[in-house]
VEXTIKE-79586 format. One line per 5 residues: for each residue y, x, z of N, C-alpha, C. Coordinates in steps of 0.2 Angstrom, whole numbers, plus 2048, in hexadecimal, padded with zeros to 3 digits. Atoms other than C-alpha are relative to their C-alpha. Example, Ala and Ser with C-alpha at 12.3 -4.5 7.8 and 13.67 -1.06 7.14 Angstrom:
REM residues 2
7FA/804/800/7EA/83E/827/806/804/800; 7FA/7FC/7FF/7FB/844/824/805/7FC/803
***
This chain:
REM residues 422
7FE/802/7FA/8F1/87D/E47/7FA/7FD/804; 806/805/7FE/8E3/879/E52/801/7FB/805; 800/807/800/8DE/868/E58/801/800/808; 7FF/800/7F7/8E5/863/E6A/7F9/7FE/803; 805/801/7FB/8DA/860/E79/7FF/7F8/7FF
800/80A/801/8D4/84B/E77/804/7FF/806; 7FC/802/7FA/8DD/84A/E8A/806/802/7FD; 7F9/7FF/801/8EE/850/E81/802/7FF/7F7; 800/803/806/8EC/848/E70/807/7FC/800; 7FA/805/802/8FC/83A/E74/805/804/805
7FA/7FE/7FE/906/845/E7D/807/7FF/7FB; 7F7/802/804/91A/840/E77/800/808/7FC; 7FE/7FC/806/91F/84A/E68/807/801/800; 7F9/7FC/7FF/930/854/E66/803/801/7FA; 7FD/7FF/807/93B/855/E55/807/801/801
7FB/801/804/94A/859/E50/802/7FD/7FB; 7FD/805/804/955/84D/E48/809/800/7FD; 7F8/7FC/800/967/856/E4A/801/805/800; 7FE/7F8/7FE/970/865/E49/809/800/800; 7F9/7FD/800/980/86A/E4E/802/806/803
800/7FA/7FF/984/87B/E4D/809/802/800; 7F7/7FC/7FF/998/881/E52/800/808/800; 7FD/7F9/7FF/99A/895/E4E/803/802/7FD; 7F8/7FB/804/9A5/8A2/E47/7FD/801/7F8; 802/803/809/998/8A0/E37/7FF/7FC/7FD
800/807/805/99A/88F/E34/801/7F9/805; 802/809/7F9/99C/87E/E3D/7FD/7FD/7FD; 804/806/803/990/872/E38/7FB/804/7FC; 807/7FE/802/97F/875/E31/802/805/7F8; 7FD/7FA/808/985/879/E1E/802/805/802
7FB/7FA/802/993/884/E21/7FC/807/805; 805/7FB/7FC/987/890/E2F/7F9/803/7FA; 807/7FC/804/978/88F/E22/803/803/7F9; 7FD/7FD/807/983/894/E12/802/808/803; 7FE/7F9/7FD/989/8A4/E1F/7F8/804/800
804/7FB/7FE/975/8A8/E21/7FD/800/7F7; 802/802/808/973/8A4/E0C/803/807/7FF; 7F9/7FB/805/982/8B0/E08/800/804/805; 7FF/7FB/7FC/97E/8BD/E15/807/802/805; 7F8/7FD/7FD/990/8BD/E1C/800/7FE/807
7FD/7FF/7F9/995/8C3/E2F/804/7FD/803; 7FB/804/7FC/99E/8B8/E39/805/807/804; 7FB/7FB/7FA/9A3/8CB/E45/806/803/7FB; 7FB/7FD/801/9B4/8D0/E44/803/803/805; 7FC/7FB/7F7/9C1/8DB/E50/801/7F8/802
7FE/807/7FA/9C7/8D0/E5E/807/7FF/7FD; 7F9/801/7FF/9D6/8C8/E5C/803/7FC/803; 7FB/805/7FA/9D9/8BD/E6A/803/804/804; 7FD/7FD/7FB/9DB/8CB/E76/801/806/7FD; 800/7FA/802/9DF/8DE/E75/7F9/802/803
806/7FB/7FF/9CE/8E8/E76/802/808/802; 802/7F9/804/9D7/8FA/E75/7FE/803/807; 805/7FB/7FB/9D2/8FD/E87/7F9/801/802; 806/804/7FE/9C2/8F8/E87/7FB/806/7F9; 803/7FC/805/9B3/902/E7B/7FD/7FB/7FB
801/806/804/9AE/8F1/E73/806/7FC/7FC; 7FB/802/804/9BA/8EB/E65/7FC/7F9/7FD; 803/807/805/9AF/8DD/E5B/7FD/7FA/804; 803/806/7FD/9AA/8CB/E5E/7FE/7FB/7FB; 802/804/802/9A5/8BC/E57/805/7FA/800
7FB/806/800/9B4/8B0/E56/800/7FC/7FB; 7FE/807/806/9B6/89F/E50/805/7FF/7FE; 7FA/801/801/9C6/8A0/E48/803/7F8/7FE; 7FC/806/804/9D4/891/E46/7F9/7FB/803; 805/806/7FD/9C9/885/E52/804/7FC/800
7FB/805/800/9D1/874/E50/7FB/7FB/803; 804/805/7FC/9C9/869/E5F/805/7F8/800; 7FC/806/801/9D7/85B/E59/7FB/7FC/7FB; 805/801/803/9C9/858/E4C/7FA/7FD/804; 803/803/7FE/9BD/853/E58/800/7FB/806
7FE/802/7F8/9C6/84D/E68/807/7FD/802; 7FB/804/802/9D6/841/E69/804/804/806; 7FB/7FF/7FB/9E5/84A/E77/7FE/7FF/807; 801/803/7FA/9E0/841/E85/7F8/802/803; 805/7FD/800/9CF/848/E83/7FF/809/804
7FF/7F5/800/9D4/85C/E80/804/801/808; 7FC/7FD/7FA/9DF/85A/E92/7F7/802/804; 806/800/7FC/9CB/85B/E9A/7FB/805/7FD; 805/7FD/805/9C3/865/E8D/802/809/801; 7FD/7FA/801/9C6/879/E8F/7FA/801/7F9
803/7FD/804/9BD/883/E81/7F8/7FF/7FF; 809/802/800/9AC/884/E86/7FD/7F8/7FF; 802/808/801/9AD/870/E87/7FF/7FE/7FB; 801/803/806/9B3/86D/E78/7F9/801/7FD; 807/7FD/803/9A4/879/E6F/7FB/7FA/803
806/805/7FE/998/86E/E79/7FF/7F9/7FD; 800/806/802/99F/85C/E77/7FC/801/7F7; 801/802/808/9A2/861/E63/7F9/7FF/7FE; 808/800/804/990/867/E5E/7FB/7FB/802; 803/806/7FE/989/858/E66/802/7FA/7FC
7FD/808/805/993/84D/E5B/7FC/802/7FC; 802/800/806/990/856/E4D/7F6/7FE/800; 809/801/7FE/97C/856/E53/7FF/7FA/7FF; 804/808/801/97B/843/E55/804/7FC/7F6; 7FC/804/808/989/841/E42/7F8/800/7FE
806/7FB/805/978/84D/E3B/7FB/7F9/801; 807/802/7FF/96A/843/E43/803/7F5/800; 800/807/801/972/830/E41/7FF/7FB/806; 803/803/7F8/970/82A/E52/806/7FE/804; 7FB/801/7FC/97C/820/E59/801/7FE/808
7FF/800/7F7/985/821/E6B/808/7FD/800; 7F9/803/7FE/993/819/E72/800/7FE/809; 7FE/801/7F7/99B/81C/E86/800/7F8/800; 7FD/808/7FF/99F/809/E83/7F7/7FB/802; 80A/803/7FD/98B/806/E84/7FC/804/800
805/7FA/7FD/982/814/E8C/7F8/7FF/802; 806/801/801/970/816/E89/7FC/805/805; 804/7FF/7FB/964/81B/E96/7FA/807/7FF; 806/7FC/803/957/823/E8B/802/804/7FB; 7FE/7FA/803/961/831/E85/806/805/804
7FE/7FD/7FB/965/841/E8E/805/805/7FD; 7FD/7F8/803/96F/853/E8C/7FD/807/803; 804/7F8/7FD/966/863/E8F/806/807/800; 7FA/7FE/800/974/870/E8E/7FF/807/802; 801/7FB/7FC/975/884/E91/806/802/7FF
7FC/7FB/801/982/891/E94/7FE/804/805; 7FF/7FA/7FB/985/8A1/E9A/803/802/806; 7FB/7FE/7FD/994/8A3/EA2/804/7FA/802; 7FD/803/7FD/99A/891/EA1/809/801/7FE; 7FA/800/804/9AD/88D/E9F/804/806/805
7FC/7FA/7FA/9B1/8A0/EAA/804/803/7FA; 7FA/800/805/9BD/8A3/E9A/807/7FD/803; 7FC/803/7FC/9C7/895/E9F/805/801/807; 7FD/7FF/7F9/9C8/899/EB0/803/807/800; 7FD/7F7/802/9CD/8AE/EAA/807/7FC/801
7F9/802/800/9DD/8A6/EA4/804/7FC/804; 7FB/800/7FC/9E0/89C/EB1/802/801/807; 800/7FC/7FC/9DF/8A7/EBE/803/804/7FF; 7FB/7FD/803/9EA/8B1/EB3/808/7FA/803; 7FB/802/800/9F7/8A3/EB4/802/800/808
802/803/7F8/9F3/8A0/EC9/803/806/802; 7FD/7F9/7FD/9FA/8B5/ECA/804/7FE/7FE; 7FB/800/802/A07/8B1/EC0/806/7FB/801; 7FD/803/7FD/A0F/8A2/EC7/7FE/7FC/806; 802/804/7F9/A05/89A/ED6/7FC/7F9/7FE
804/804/802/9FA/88E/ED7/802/7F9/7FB; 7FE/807/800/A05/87F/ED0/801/804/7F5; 801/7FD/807/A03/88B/EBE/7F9/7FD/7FE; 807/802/804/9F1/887/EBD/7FF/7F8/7FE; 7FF/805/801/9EC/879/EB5/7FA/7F9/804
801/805/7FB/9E7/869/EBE/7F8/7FF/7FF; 808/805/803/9D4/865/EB5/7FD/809/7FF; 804/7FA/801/9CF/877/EB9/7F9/7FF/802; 809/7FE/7FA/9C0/874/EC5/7FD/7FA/7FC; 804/804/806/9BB/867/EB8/7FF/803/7F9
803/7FE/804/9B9/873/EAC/7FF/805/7FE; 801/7F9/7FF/9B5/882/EB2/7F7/800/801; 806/7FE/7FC/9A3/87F/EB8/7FB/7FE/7F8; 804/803/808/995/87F/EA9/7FC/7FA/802; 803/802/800/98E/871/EAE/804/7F7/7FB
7FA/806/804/99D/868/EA5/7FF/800/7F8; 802/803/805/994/868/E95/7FC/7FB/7FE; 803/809/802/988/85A/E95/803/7FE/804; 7FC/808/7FD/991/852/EA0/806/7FB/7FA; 7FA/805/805/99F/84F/E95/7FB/7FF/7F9
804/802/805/992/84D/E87/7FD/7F9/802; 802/806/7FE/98B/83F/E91/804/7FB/800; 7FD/804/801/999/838/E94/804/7FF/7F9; 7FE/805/808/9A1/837/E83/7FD/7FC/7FD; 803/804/804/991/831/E7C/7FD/7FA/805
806/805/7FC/989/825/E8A/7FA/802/803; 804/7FD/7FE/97C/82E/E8D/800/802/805; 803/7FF/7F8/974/82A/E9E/7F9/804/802; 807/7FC/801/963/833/E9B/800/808/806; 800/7F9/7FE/95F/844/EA3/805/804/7FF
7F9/7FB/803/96F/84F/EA4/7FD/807/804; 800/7F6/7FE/96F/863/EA7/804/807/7FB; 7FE/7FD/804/975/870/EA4/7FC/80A/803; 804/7FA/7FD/96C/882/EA7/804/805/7FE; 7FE/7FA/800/971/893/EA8/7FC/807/7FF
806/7F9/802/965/89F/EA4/803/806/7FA; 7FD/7FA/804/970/8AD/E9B/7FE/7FD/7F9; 800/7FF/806/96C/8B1/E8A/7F9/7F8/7FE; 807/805/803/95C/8A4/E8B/803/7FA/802; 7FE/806/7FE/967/896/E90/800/7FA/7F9
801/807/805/966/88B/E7E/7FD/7FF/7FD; 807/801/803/955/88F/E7B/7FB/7FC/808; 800/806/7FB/952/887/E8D/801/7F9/802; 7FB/808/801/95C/87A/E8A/7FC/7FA/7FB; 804/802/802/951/876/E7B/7F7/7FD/802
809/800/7FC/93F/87A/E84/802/7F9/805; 7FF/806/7FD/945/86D/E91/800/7F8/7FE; 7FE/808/804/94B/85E/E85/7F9/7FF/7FE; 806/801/803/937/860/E7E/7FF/7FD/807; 806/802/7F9/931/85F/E91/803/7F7/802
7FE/807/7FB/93C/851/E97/7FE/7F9/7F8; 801/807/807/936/846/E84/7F8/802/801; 805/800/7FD/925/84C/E89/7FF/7FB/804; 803/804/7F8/924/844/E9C/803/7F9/800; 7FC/808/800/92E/835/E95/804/7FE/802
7FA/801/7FE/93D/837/E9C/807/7FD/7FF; 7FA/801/805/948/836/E8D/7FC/7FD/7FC; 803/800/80A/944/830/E7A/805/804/7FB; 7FA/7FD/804/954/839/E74/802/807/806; 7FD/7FB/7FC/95A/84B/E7C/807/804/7FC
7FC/7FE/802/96B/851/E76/7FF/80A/802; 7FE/7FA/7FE/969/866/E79/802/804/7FA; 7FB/7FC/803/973/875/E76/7FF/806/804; 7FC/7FD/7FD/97B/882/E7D/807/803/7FE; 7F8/7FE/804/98E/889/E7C/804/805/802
7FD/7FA/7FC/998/896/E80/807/803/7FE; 7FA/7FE/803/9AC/89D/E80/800/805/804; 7FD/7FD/7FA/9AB/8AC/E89/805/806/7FF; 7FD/7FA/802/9B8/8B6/E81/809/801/7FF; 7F9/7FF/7FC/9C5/8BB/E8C/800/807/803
800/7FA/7FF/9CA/8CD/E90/7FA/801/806; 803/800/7F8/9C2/8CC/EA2/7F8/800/7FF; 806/800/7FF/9B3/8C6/E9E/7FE/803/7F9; 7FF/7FA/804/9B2/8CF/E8C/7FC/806/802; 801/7F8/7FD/9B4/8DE/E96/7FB/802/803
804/802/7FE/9A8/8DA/EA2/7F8/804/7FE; 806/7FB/804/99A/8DE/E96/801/805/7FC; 7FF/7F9/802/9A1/8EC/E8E/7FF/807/807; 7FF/7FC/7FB/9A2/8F4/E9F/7F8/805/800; 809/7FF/800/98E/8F1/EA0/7FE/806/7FA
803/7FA/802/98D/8FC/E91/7FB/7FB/7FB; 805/803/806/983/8EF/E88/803/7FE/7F8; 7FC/803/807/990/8E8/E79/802/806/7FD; 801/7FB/804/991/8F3/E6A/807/804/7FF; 7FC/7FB/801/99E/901/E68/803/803/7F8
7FF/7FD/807/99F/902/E55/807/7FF/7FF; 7F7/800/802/9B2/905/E50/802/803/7FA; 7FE/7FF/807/9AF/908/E3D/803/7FB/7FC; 801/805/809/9AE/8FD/E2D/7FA/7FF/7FD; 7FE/807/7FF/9A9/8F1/E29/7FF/7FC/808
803/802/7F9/9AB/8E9/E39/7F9/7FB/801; 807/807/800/99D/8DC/E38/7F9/807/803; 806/7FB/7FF/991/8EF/E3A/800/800/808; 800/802/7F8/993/8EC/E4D/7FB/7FD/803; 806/803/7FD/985/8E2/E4D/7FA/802/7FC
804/801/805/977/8E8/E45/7F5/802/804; 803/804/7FE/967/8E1/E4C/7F9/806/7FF; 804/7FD/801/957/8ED/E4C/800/807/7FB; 7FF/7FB/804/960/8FB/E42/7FF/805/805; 7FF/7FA/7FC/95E/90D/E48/807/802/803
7FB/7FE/801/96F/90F/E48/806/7F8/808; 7FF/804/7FB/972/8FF/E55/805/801/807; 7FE/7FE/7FA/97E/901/E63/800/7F9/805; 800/805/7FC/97F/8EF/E6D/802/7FA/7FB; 802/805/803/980/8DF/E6A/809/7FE/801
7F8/801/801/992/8D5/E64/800/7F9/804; 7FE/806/7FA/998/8C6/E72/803/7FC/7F7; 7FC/806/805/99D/8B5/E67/802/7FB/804; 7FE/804/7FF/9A1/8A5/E6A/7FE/7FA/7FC; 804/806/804/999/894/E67/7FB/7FB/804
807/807/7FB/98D/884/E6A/7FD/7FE/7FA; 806/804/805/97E/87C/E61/7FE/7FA/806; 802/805/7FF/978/86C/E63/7FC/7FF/7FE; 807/803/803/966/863/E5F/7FF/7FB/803; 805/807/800/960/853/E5F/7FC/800/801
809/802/801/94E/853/E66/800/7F9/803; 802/808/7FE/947/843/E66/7F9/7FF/7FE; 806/801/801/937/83C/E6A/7FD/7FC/7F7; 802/801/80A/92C/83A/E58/800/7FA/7FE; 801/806/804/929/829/E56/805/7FB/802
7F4/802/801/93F/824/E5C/800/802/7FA; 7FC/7FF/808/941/82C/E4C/7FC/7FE/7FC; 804/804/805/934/827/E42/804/7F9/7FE; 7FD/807/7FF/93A/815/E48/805/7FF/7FD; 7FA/802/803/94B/818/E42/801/802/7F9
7FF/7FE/807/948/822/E32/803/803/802; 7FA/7F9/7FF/950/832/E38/7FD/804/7FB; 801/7FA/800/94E/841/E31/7FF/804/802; 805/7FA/7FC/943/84E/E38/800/806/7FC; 7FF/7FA/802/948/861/E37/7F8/805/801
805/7FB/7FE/939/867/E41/7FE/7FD/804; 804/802/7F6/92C/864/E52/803/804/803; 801/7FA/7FB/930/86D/E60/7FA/801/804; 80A/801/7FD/91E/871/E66/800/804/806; 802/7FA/7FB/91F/87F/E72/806/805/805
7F7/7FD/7FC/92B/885/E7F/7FB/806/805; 802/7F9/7FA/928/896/E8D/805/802/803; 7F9/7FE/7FB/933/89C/E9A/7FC/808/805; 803/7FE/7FB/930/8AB/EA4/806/806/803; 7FC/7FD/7FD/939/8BA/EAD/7FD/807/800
804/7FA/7FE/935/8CD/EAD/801/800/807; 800/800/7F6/93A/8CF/EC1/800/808/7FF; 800/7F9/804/940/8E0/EBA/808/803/801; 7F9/7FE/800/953/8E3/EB9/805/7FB/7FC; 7FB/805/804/962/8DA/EB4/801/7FF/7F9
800/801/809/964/8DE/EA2/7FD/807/7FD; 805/7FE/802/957/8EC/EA0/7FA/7FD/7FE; 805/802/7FE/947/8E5/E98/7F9/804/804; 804/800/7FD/937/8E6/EA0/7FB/805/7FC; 803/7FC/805/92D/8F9/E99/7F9/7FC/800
806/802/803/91E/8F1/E8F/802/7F9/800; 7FE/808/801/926/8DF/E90/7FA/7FB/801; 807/808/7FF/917/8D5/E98/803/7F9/803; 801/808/800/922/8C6/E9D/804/7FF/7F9; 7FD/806/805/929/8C4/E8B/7F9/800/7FC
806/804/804/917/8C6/E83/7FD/7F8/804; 803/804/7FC/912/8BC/E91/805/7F7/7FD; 7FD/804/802/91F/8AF/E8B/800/7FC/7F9; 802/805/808/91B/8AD/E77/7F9/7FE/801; 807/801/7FF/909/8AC/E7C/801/7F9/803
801/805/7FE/90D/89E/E85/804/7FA/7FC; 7FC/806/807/919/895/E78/7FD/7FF/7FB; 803/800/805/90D/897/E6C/7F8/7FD/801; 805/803/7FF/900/88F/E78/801/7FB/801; 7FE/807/7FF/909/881/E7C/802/7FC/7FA
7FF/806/805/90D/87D/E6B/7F7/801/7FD; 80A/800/801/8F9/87F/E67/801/804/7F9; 801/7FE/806/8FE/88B/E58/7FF/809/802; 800/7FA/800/8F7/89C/E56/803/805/7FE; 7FB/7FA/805/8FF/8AE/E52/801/801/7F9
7FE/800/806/8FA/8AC/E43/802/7FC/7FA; 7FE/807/801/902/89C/E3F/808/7FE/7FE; 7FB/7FF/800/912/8A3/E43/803/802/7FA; 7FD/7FC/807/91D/8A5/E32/808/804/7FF; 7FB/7FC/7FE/92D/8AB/E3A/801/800/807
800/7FF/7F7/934/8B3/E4B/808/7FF/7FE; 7FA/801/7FD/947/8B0/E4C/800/804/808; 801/7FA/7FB/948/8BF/E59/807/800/804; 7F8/800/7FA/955/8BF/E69/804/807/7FD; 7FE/7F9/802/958/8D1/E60/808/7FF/7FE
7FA/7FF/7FB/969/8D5/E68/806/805/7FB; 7FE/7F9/803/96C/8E5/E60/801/806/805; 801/7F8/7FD/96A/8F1/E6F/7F9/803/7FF; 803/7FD/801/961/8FE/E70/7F9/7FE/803; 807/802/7FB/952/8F9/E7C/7FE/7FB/800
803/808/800/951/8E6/E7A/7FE/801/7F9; 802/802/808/94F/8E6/E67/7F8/807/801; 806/7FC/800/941/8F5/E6B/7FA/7FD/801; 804/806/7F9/93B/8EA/E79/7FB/7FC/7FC; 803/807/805/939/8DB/E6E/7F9/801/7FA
806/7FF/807/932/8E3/E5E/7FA/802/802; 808/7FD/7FD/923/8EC/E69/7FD/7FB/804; 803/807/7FD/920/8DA/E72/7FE/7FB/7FA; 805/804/805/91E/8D2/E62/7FB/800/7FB; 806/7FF/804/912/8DC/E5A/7FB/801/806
807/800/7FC/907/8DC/E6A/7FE/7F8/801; 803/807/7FF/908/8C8/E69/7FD/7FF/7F8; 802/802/807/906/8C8/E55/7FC/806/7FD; 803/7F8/806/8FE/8DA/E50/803/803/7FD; 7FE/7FC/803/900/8E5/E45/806/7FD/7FA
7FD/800/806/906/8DC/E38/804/7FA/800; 7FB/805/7FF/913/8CE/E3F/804/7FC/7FB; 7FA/802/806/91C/8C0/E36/806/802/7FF; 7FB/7FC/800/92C/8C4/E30/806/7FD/805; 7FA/7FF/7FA/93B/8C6/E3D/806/7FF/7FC
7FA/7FD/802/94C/8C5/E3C/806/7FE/808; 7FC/800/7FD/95C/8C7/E46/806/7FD/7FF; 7FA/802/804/96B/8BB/E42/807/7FF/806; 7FD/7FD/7FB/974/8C0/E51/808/805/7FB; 7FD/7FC/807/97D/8CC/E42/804/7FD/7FC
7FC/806/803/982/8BA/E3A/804/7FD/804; 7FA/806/7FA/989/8B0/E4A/804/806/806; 7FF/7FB/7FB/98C/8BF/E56/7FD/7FD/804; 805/802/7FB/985/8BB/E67/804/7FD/806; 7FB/801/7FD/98F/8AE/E71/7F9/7FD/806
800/7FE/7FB/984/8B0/E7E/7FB/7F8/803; 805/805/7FE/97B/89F/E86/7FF/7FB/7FA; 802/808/806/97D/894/E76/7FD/806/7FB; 801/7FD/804/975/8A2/E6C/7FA/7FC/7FB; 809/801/802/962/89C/E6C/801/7FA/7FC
800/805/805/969/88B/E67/801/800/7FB; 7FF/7FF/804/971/891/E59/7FC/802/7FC; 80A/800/803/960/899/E53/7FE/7FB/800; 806/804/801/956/88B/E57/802/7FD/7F8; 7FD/802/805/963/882/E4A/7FE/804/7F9
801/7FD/805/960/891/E3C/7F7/7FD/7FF; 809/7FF/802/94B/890/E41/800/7F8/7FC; 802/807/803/94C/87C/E3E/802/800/7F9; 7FD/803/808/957/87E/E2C/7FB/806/7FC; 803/7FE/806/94A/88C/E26/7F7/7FF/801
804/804/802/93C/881/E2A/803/7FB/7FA; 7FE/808/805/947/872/E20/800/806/7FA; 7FE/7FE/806/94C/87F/E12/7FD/806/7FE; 807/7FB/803/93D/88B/E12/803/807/7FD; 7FE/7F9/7FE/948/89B/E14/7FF/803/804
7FF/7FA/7FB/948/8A9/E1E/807/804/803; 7F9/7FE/7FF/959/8AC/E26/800/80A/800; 801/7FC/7FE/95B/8BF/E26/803/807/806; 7FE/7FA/7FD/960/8D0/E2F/804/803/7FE; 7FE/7FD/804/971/8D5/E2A/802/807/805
7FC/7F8/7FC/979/8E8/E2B/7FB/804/801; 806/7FD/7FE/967/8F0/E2A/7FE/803/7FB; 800/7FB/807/969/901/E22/7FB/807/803; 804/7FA/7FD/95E/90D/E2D/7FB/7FD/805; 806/801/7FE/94C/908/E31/7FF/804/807
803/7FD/7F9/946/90B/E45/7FA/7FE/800; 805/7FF/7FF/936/912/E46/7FD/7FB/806; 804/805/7FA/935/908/E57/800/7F8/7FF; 800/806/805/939/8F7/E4E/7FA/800/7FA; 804/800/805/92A/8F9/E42/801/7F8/7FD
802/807/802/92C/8E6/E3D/806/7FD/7F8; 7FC/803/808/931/8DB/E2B/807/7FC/805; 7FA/804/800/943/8D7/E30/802/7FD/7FC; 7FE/804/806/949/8D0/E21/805/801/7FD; 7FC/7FD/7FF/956/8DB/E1E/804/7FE/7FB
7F9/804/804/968/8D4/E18/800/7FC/7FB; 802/806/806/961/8C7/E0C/7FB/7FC/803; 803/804/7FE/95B/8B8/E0F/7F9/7FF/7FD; 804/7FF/804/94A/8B5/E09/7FB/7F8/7FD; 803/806/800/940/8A4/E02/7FB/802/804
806/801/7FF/930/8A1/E0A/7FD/7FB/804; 806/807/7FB/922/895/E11/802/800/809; 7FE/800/7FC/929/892/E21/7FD/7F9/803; 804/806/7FC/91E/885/E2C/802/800/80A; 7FE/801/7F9/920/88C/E3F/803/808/802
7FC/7FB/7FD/92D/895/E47/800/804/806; 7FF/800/7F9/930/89E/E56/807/802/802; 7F7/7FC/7FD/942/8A1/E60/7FF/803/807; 802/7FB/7F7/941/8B0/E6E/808/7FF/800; 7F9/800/7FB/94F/8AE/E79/801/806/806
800/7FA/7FD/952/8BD/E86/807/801/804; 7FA/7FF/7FF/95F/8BE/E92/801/804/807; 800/7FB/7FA/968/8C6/EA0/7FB/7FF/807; 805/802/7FA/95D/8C6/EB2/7F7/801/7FD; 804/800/801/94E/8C9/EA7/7FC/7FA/7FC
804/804/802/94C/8B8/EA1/7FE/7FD/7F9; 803/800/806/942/8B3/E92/7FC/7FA/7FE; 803/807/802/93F/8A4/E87/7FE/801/7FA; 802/800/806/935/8A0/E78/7FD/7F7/7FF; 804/805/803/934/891/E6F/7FC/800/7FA
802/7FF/806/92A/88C/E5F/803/7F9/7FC; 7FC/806/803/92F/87E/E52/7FA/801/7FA; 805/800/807/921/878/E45/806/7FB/7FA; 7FF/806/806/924/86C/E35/801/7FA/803; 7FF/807/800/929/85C/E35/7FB/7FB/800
806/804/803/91A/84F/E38/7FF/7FE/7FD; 801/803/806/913/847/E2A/7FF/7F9/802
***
């Protein structure tokens, strides 16, 4: 890593110290990292709605949610789906990282950063359902409170106290790798000393389901084993599978945690944001703003291409984003790029809390010096030439990460993550 400029020597430092990860392959850091140990699929057929009119069958469901575990009755009347996901992995985030909060004494210097996609438009499917089917006095009274996505750090802040910088962004698929990149900047310019980020997402309700099946972008597979629905840089790839879920992290400036003897998973050194200006969910031929994007994450964390020991890749499973990706990241790394992988195959793709949940996998295989890998990767594409890591997980030296993010609008994020400081 080479050596910062003497003007940017004390600039604030960024680590993670939590993790809480809510999906259909695990809640809680364990039970998520034993699904990417034991190569096992979270995608299954749907079974909250009927799919048979629709050409997409598979998703990524969390089954047997039990939000009475995290949230007392009086709570869940305010709470729709998407809320809970947020509040909980935030708990779980600050259980991990040992950081105490409480609404009864609210702390100043600790914020929530937050993405989604879609927001709690789930919720409101159904009760726009109820609104045609009995009239207004059917819907339920706390809808416009938690219908709007902004209702995830909010009620994070308010559970825990936390009066610091609140947001919540929207940036499609790049929404919880934004949500990340920002908690750096706001512990950077000294905003915060603690940032709760995430993202979360419940969008799986016929209407909106549908929605993207229409687009032609979610996968079509209608064989066995269902979990082949998602298969991430294979030739044989038809689209990508919608889930369900939220991640949380803990960044907190370096020497709050030193202070208190935290546990540190990783640095977050480097964040980029950019936009092809191109099409809604076509990328951009030749992809010059997602090079343009690791190249800049990769300068901001001051670490070189060849420094990089894993890519955690946005790789979707369509046809043209996963082609996209792999021809952008051998023009950022060359010929012969670290190894890749897609776990999108393990969680499904719930859409703005995705990236979060990767950052979560890149942080535990810096802690645990794996390789998460590529499952359902039985047919090599010639335009994918890259080490995916295919359906095994794999040991190795793992010091700095990257997570590409990639979402609808063209938008396009990349963080990095080094080791722990010493």
């Amino acid at each position: 890593m080479s050596d910062p400029h003497p003007s940017e020597r004390r600039r604030r430092r960024a680590v993670i110290t939590g993790l809480g990860p809510i999906s259909a392959a695990g809640i809680g850091k364990d039970e998520l990292w034993l699904s990417i140990l034991e190569a096992k699929s979270a995608i299954k057929r749907v079974t909250f709605f009927d799919t048979s009119a629709l050409h997409a069958h598979h998703a990524a469901e969390i089954p047997n949610w039990e939000p009475a575990v995290f949230f007392p009755p009086h709570r869940l009347k305010r709470l729709d789906r998407y809320a809970q996901f947020s509040v909980a992995s935030a708990l779980l985030a600050l259980e991990d990282a040992k950081l105490p909060w409480s609404n009864s004494a609210p702390q100043d210097r600790v914020g929530v950063s937050f993405g989604t996609a879609l927001g709690g438009i789930a919720n409101a499917e159904r009760e726009h359902a109820a609104f045609l089917a009995g009239g207004p006095r059917a819907v339920n009274q706390t809808l416009a409170l938690t219908v709007f996505g902004g209702s995830a750090h909010s009620n994070i802040a308010m559970e825990c106290g936390f009066r610091g910088p609140g947001t919540t962004n929207s940036n499609s698929c790049s929404s919880g790798a934004v949500s990340v990149g920002e908690a750096l900047r706001f512990i950077r310019d000294g905003m915060a000393d603690v940032i709760v980020a995430g993202g979360a997402e419940a969008p799986l309700c016929p209407l909106t389901f549908g929605s993207f099946d229409f687009i032609k972008t979610m996968s079509r597979w209608n064989g066995d084993p269902p979990e082949f629905a998602c298969r991430p840089f294979d030739l044989t790839r038809q689209g990508f599978v919608m889930g369900e879920g939220a991640a949380s992290l803990v960044v907190e400036e370096l020497q709050h945690a030193r202070k208190r003897g935290a546990h540190i998973y990783a640095e977050v050194l480097g964040y980029a944001l950019s936009n092809d200006a191109h099409h809604m969910t076509s990328p951009h031929p030749g992809g010059a703003a997602v090079i343009r994007c690791m190249r800049e994450a990769l300068a901001d964390a001051r670490v070189t291409p060849g420094e990089i020991d894993y890519i955690n890749a946005h790789a979707s499973g369509t046809r043209l984003n996963d082609a996209n990706e792999a021809a952008c990241i051998l023009s950022v790394f060359g010929a012969n790029p670290p190894p890749v992988s897609g776990t999108k195959a393990v969680t499904g793709h719930p859409l703005g809390a995705t990236a979060a949940l990767e950052m979560v996998l890149c942080a535990l295989a810096i802690q645990h010096q794996v390789l998460p890998p590529t499952l359902h990767h039985e047919t090599p594409d010639p335009t994918c030439p890259l080490d995916i890591i295919p359906n095994a997980a794999r040991p190795a030296k793992v010091r700095y990460a990257l997570n590409n993010a990639f979402g609808f609008g063209g938008i396009n994020s990349s963080v990095v993550l080094g080791p722990p400081p010493q």
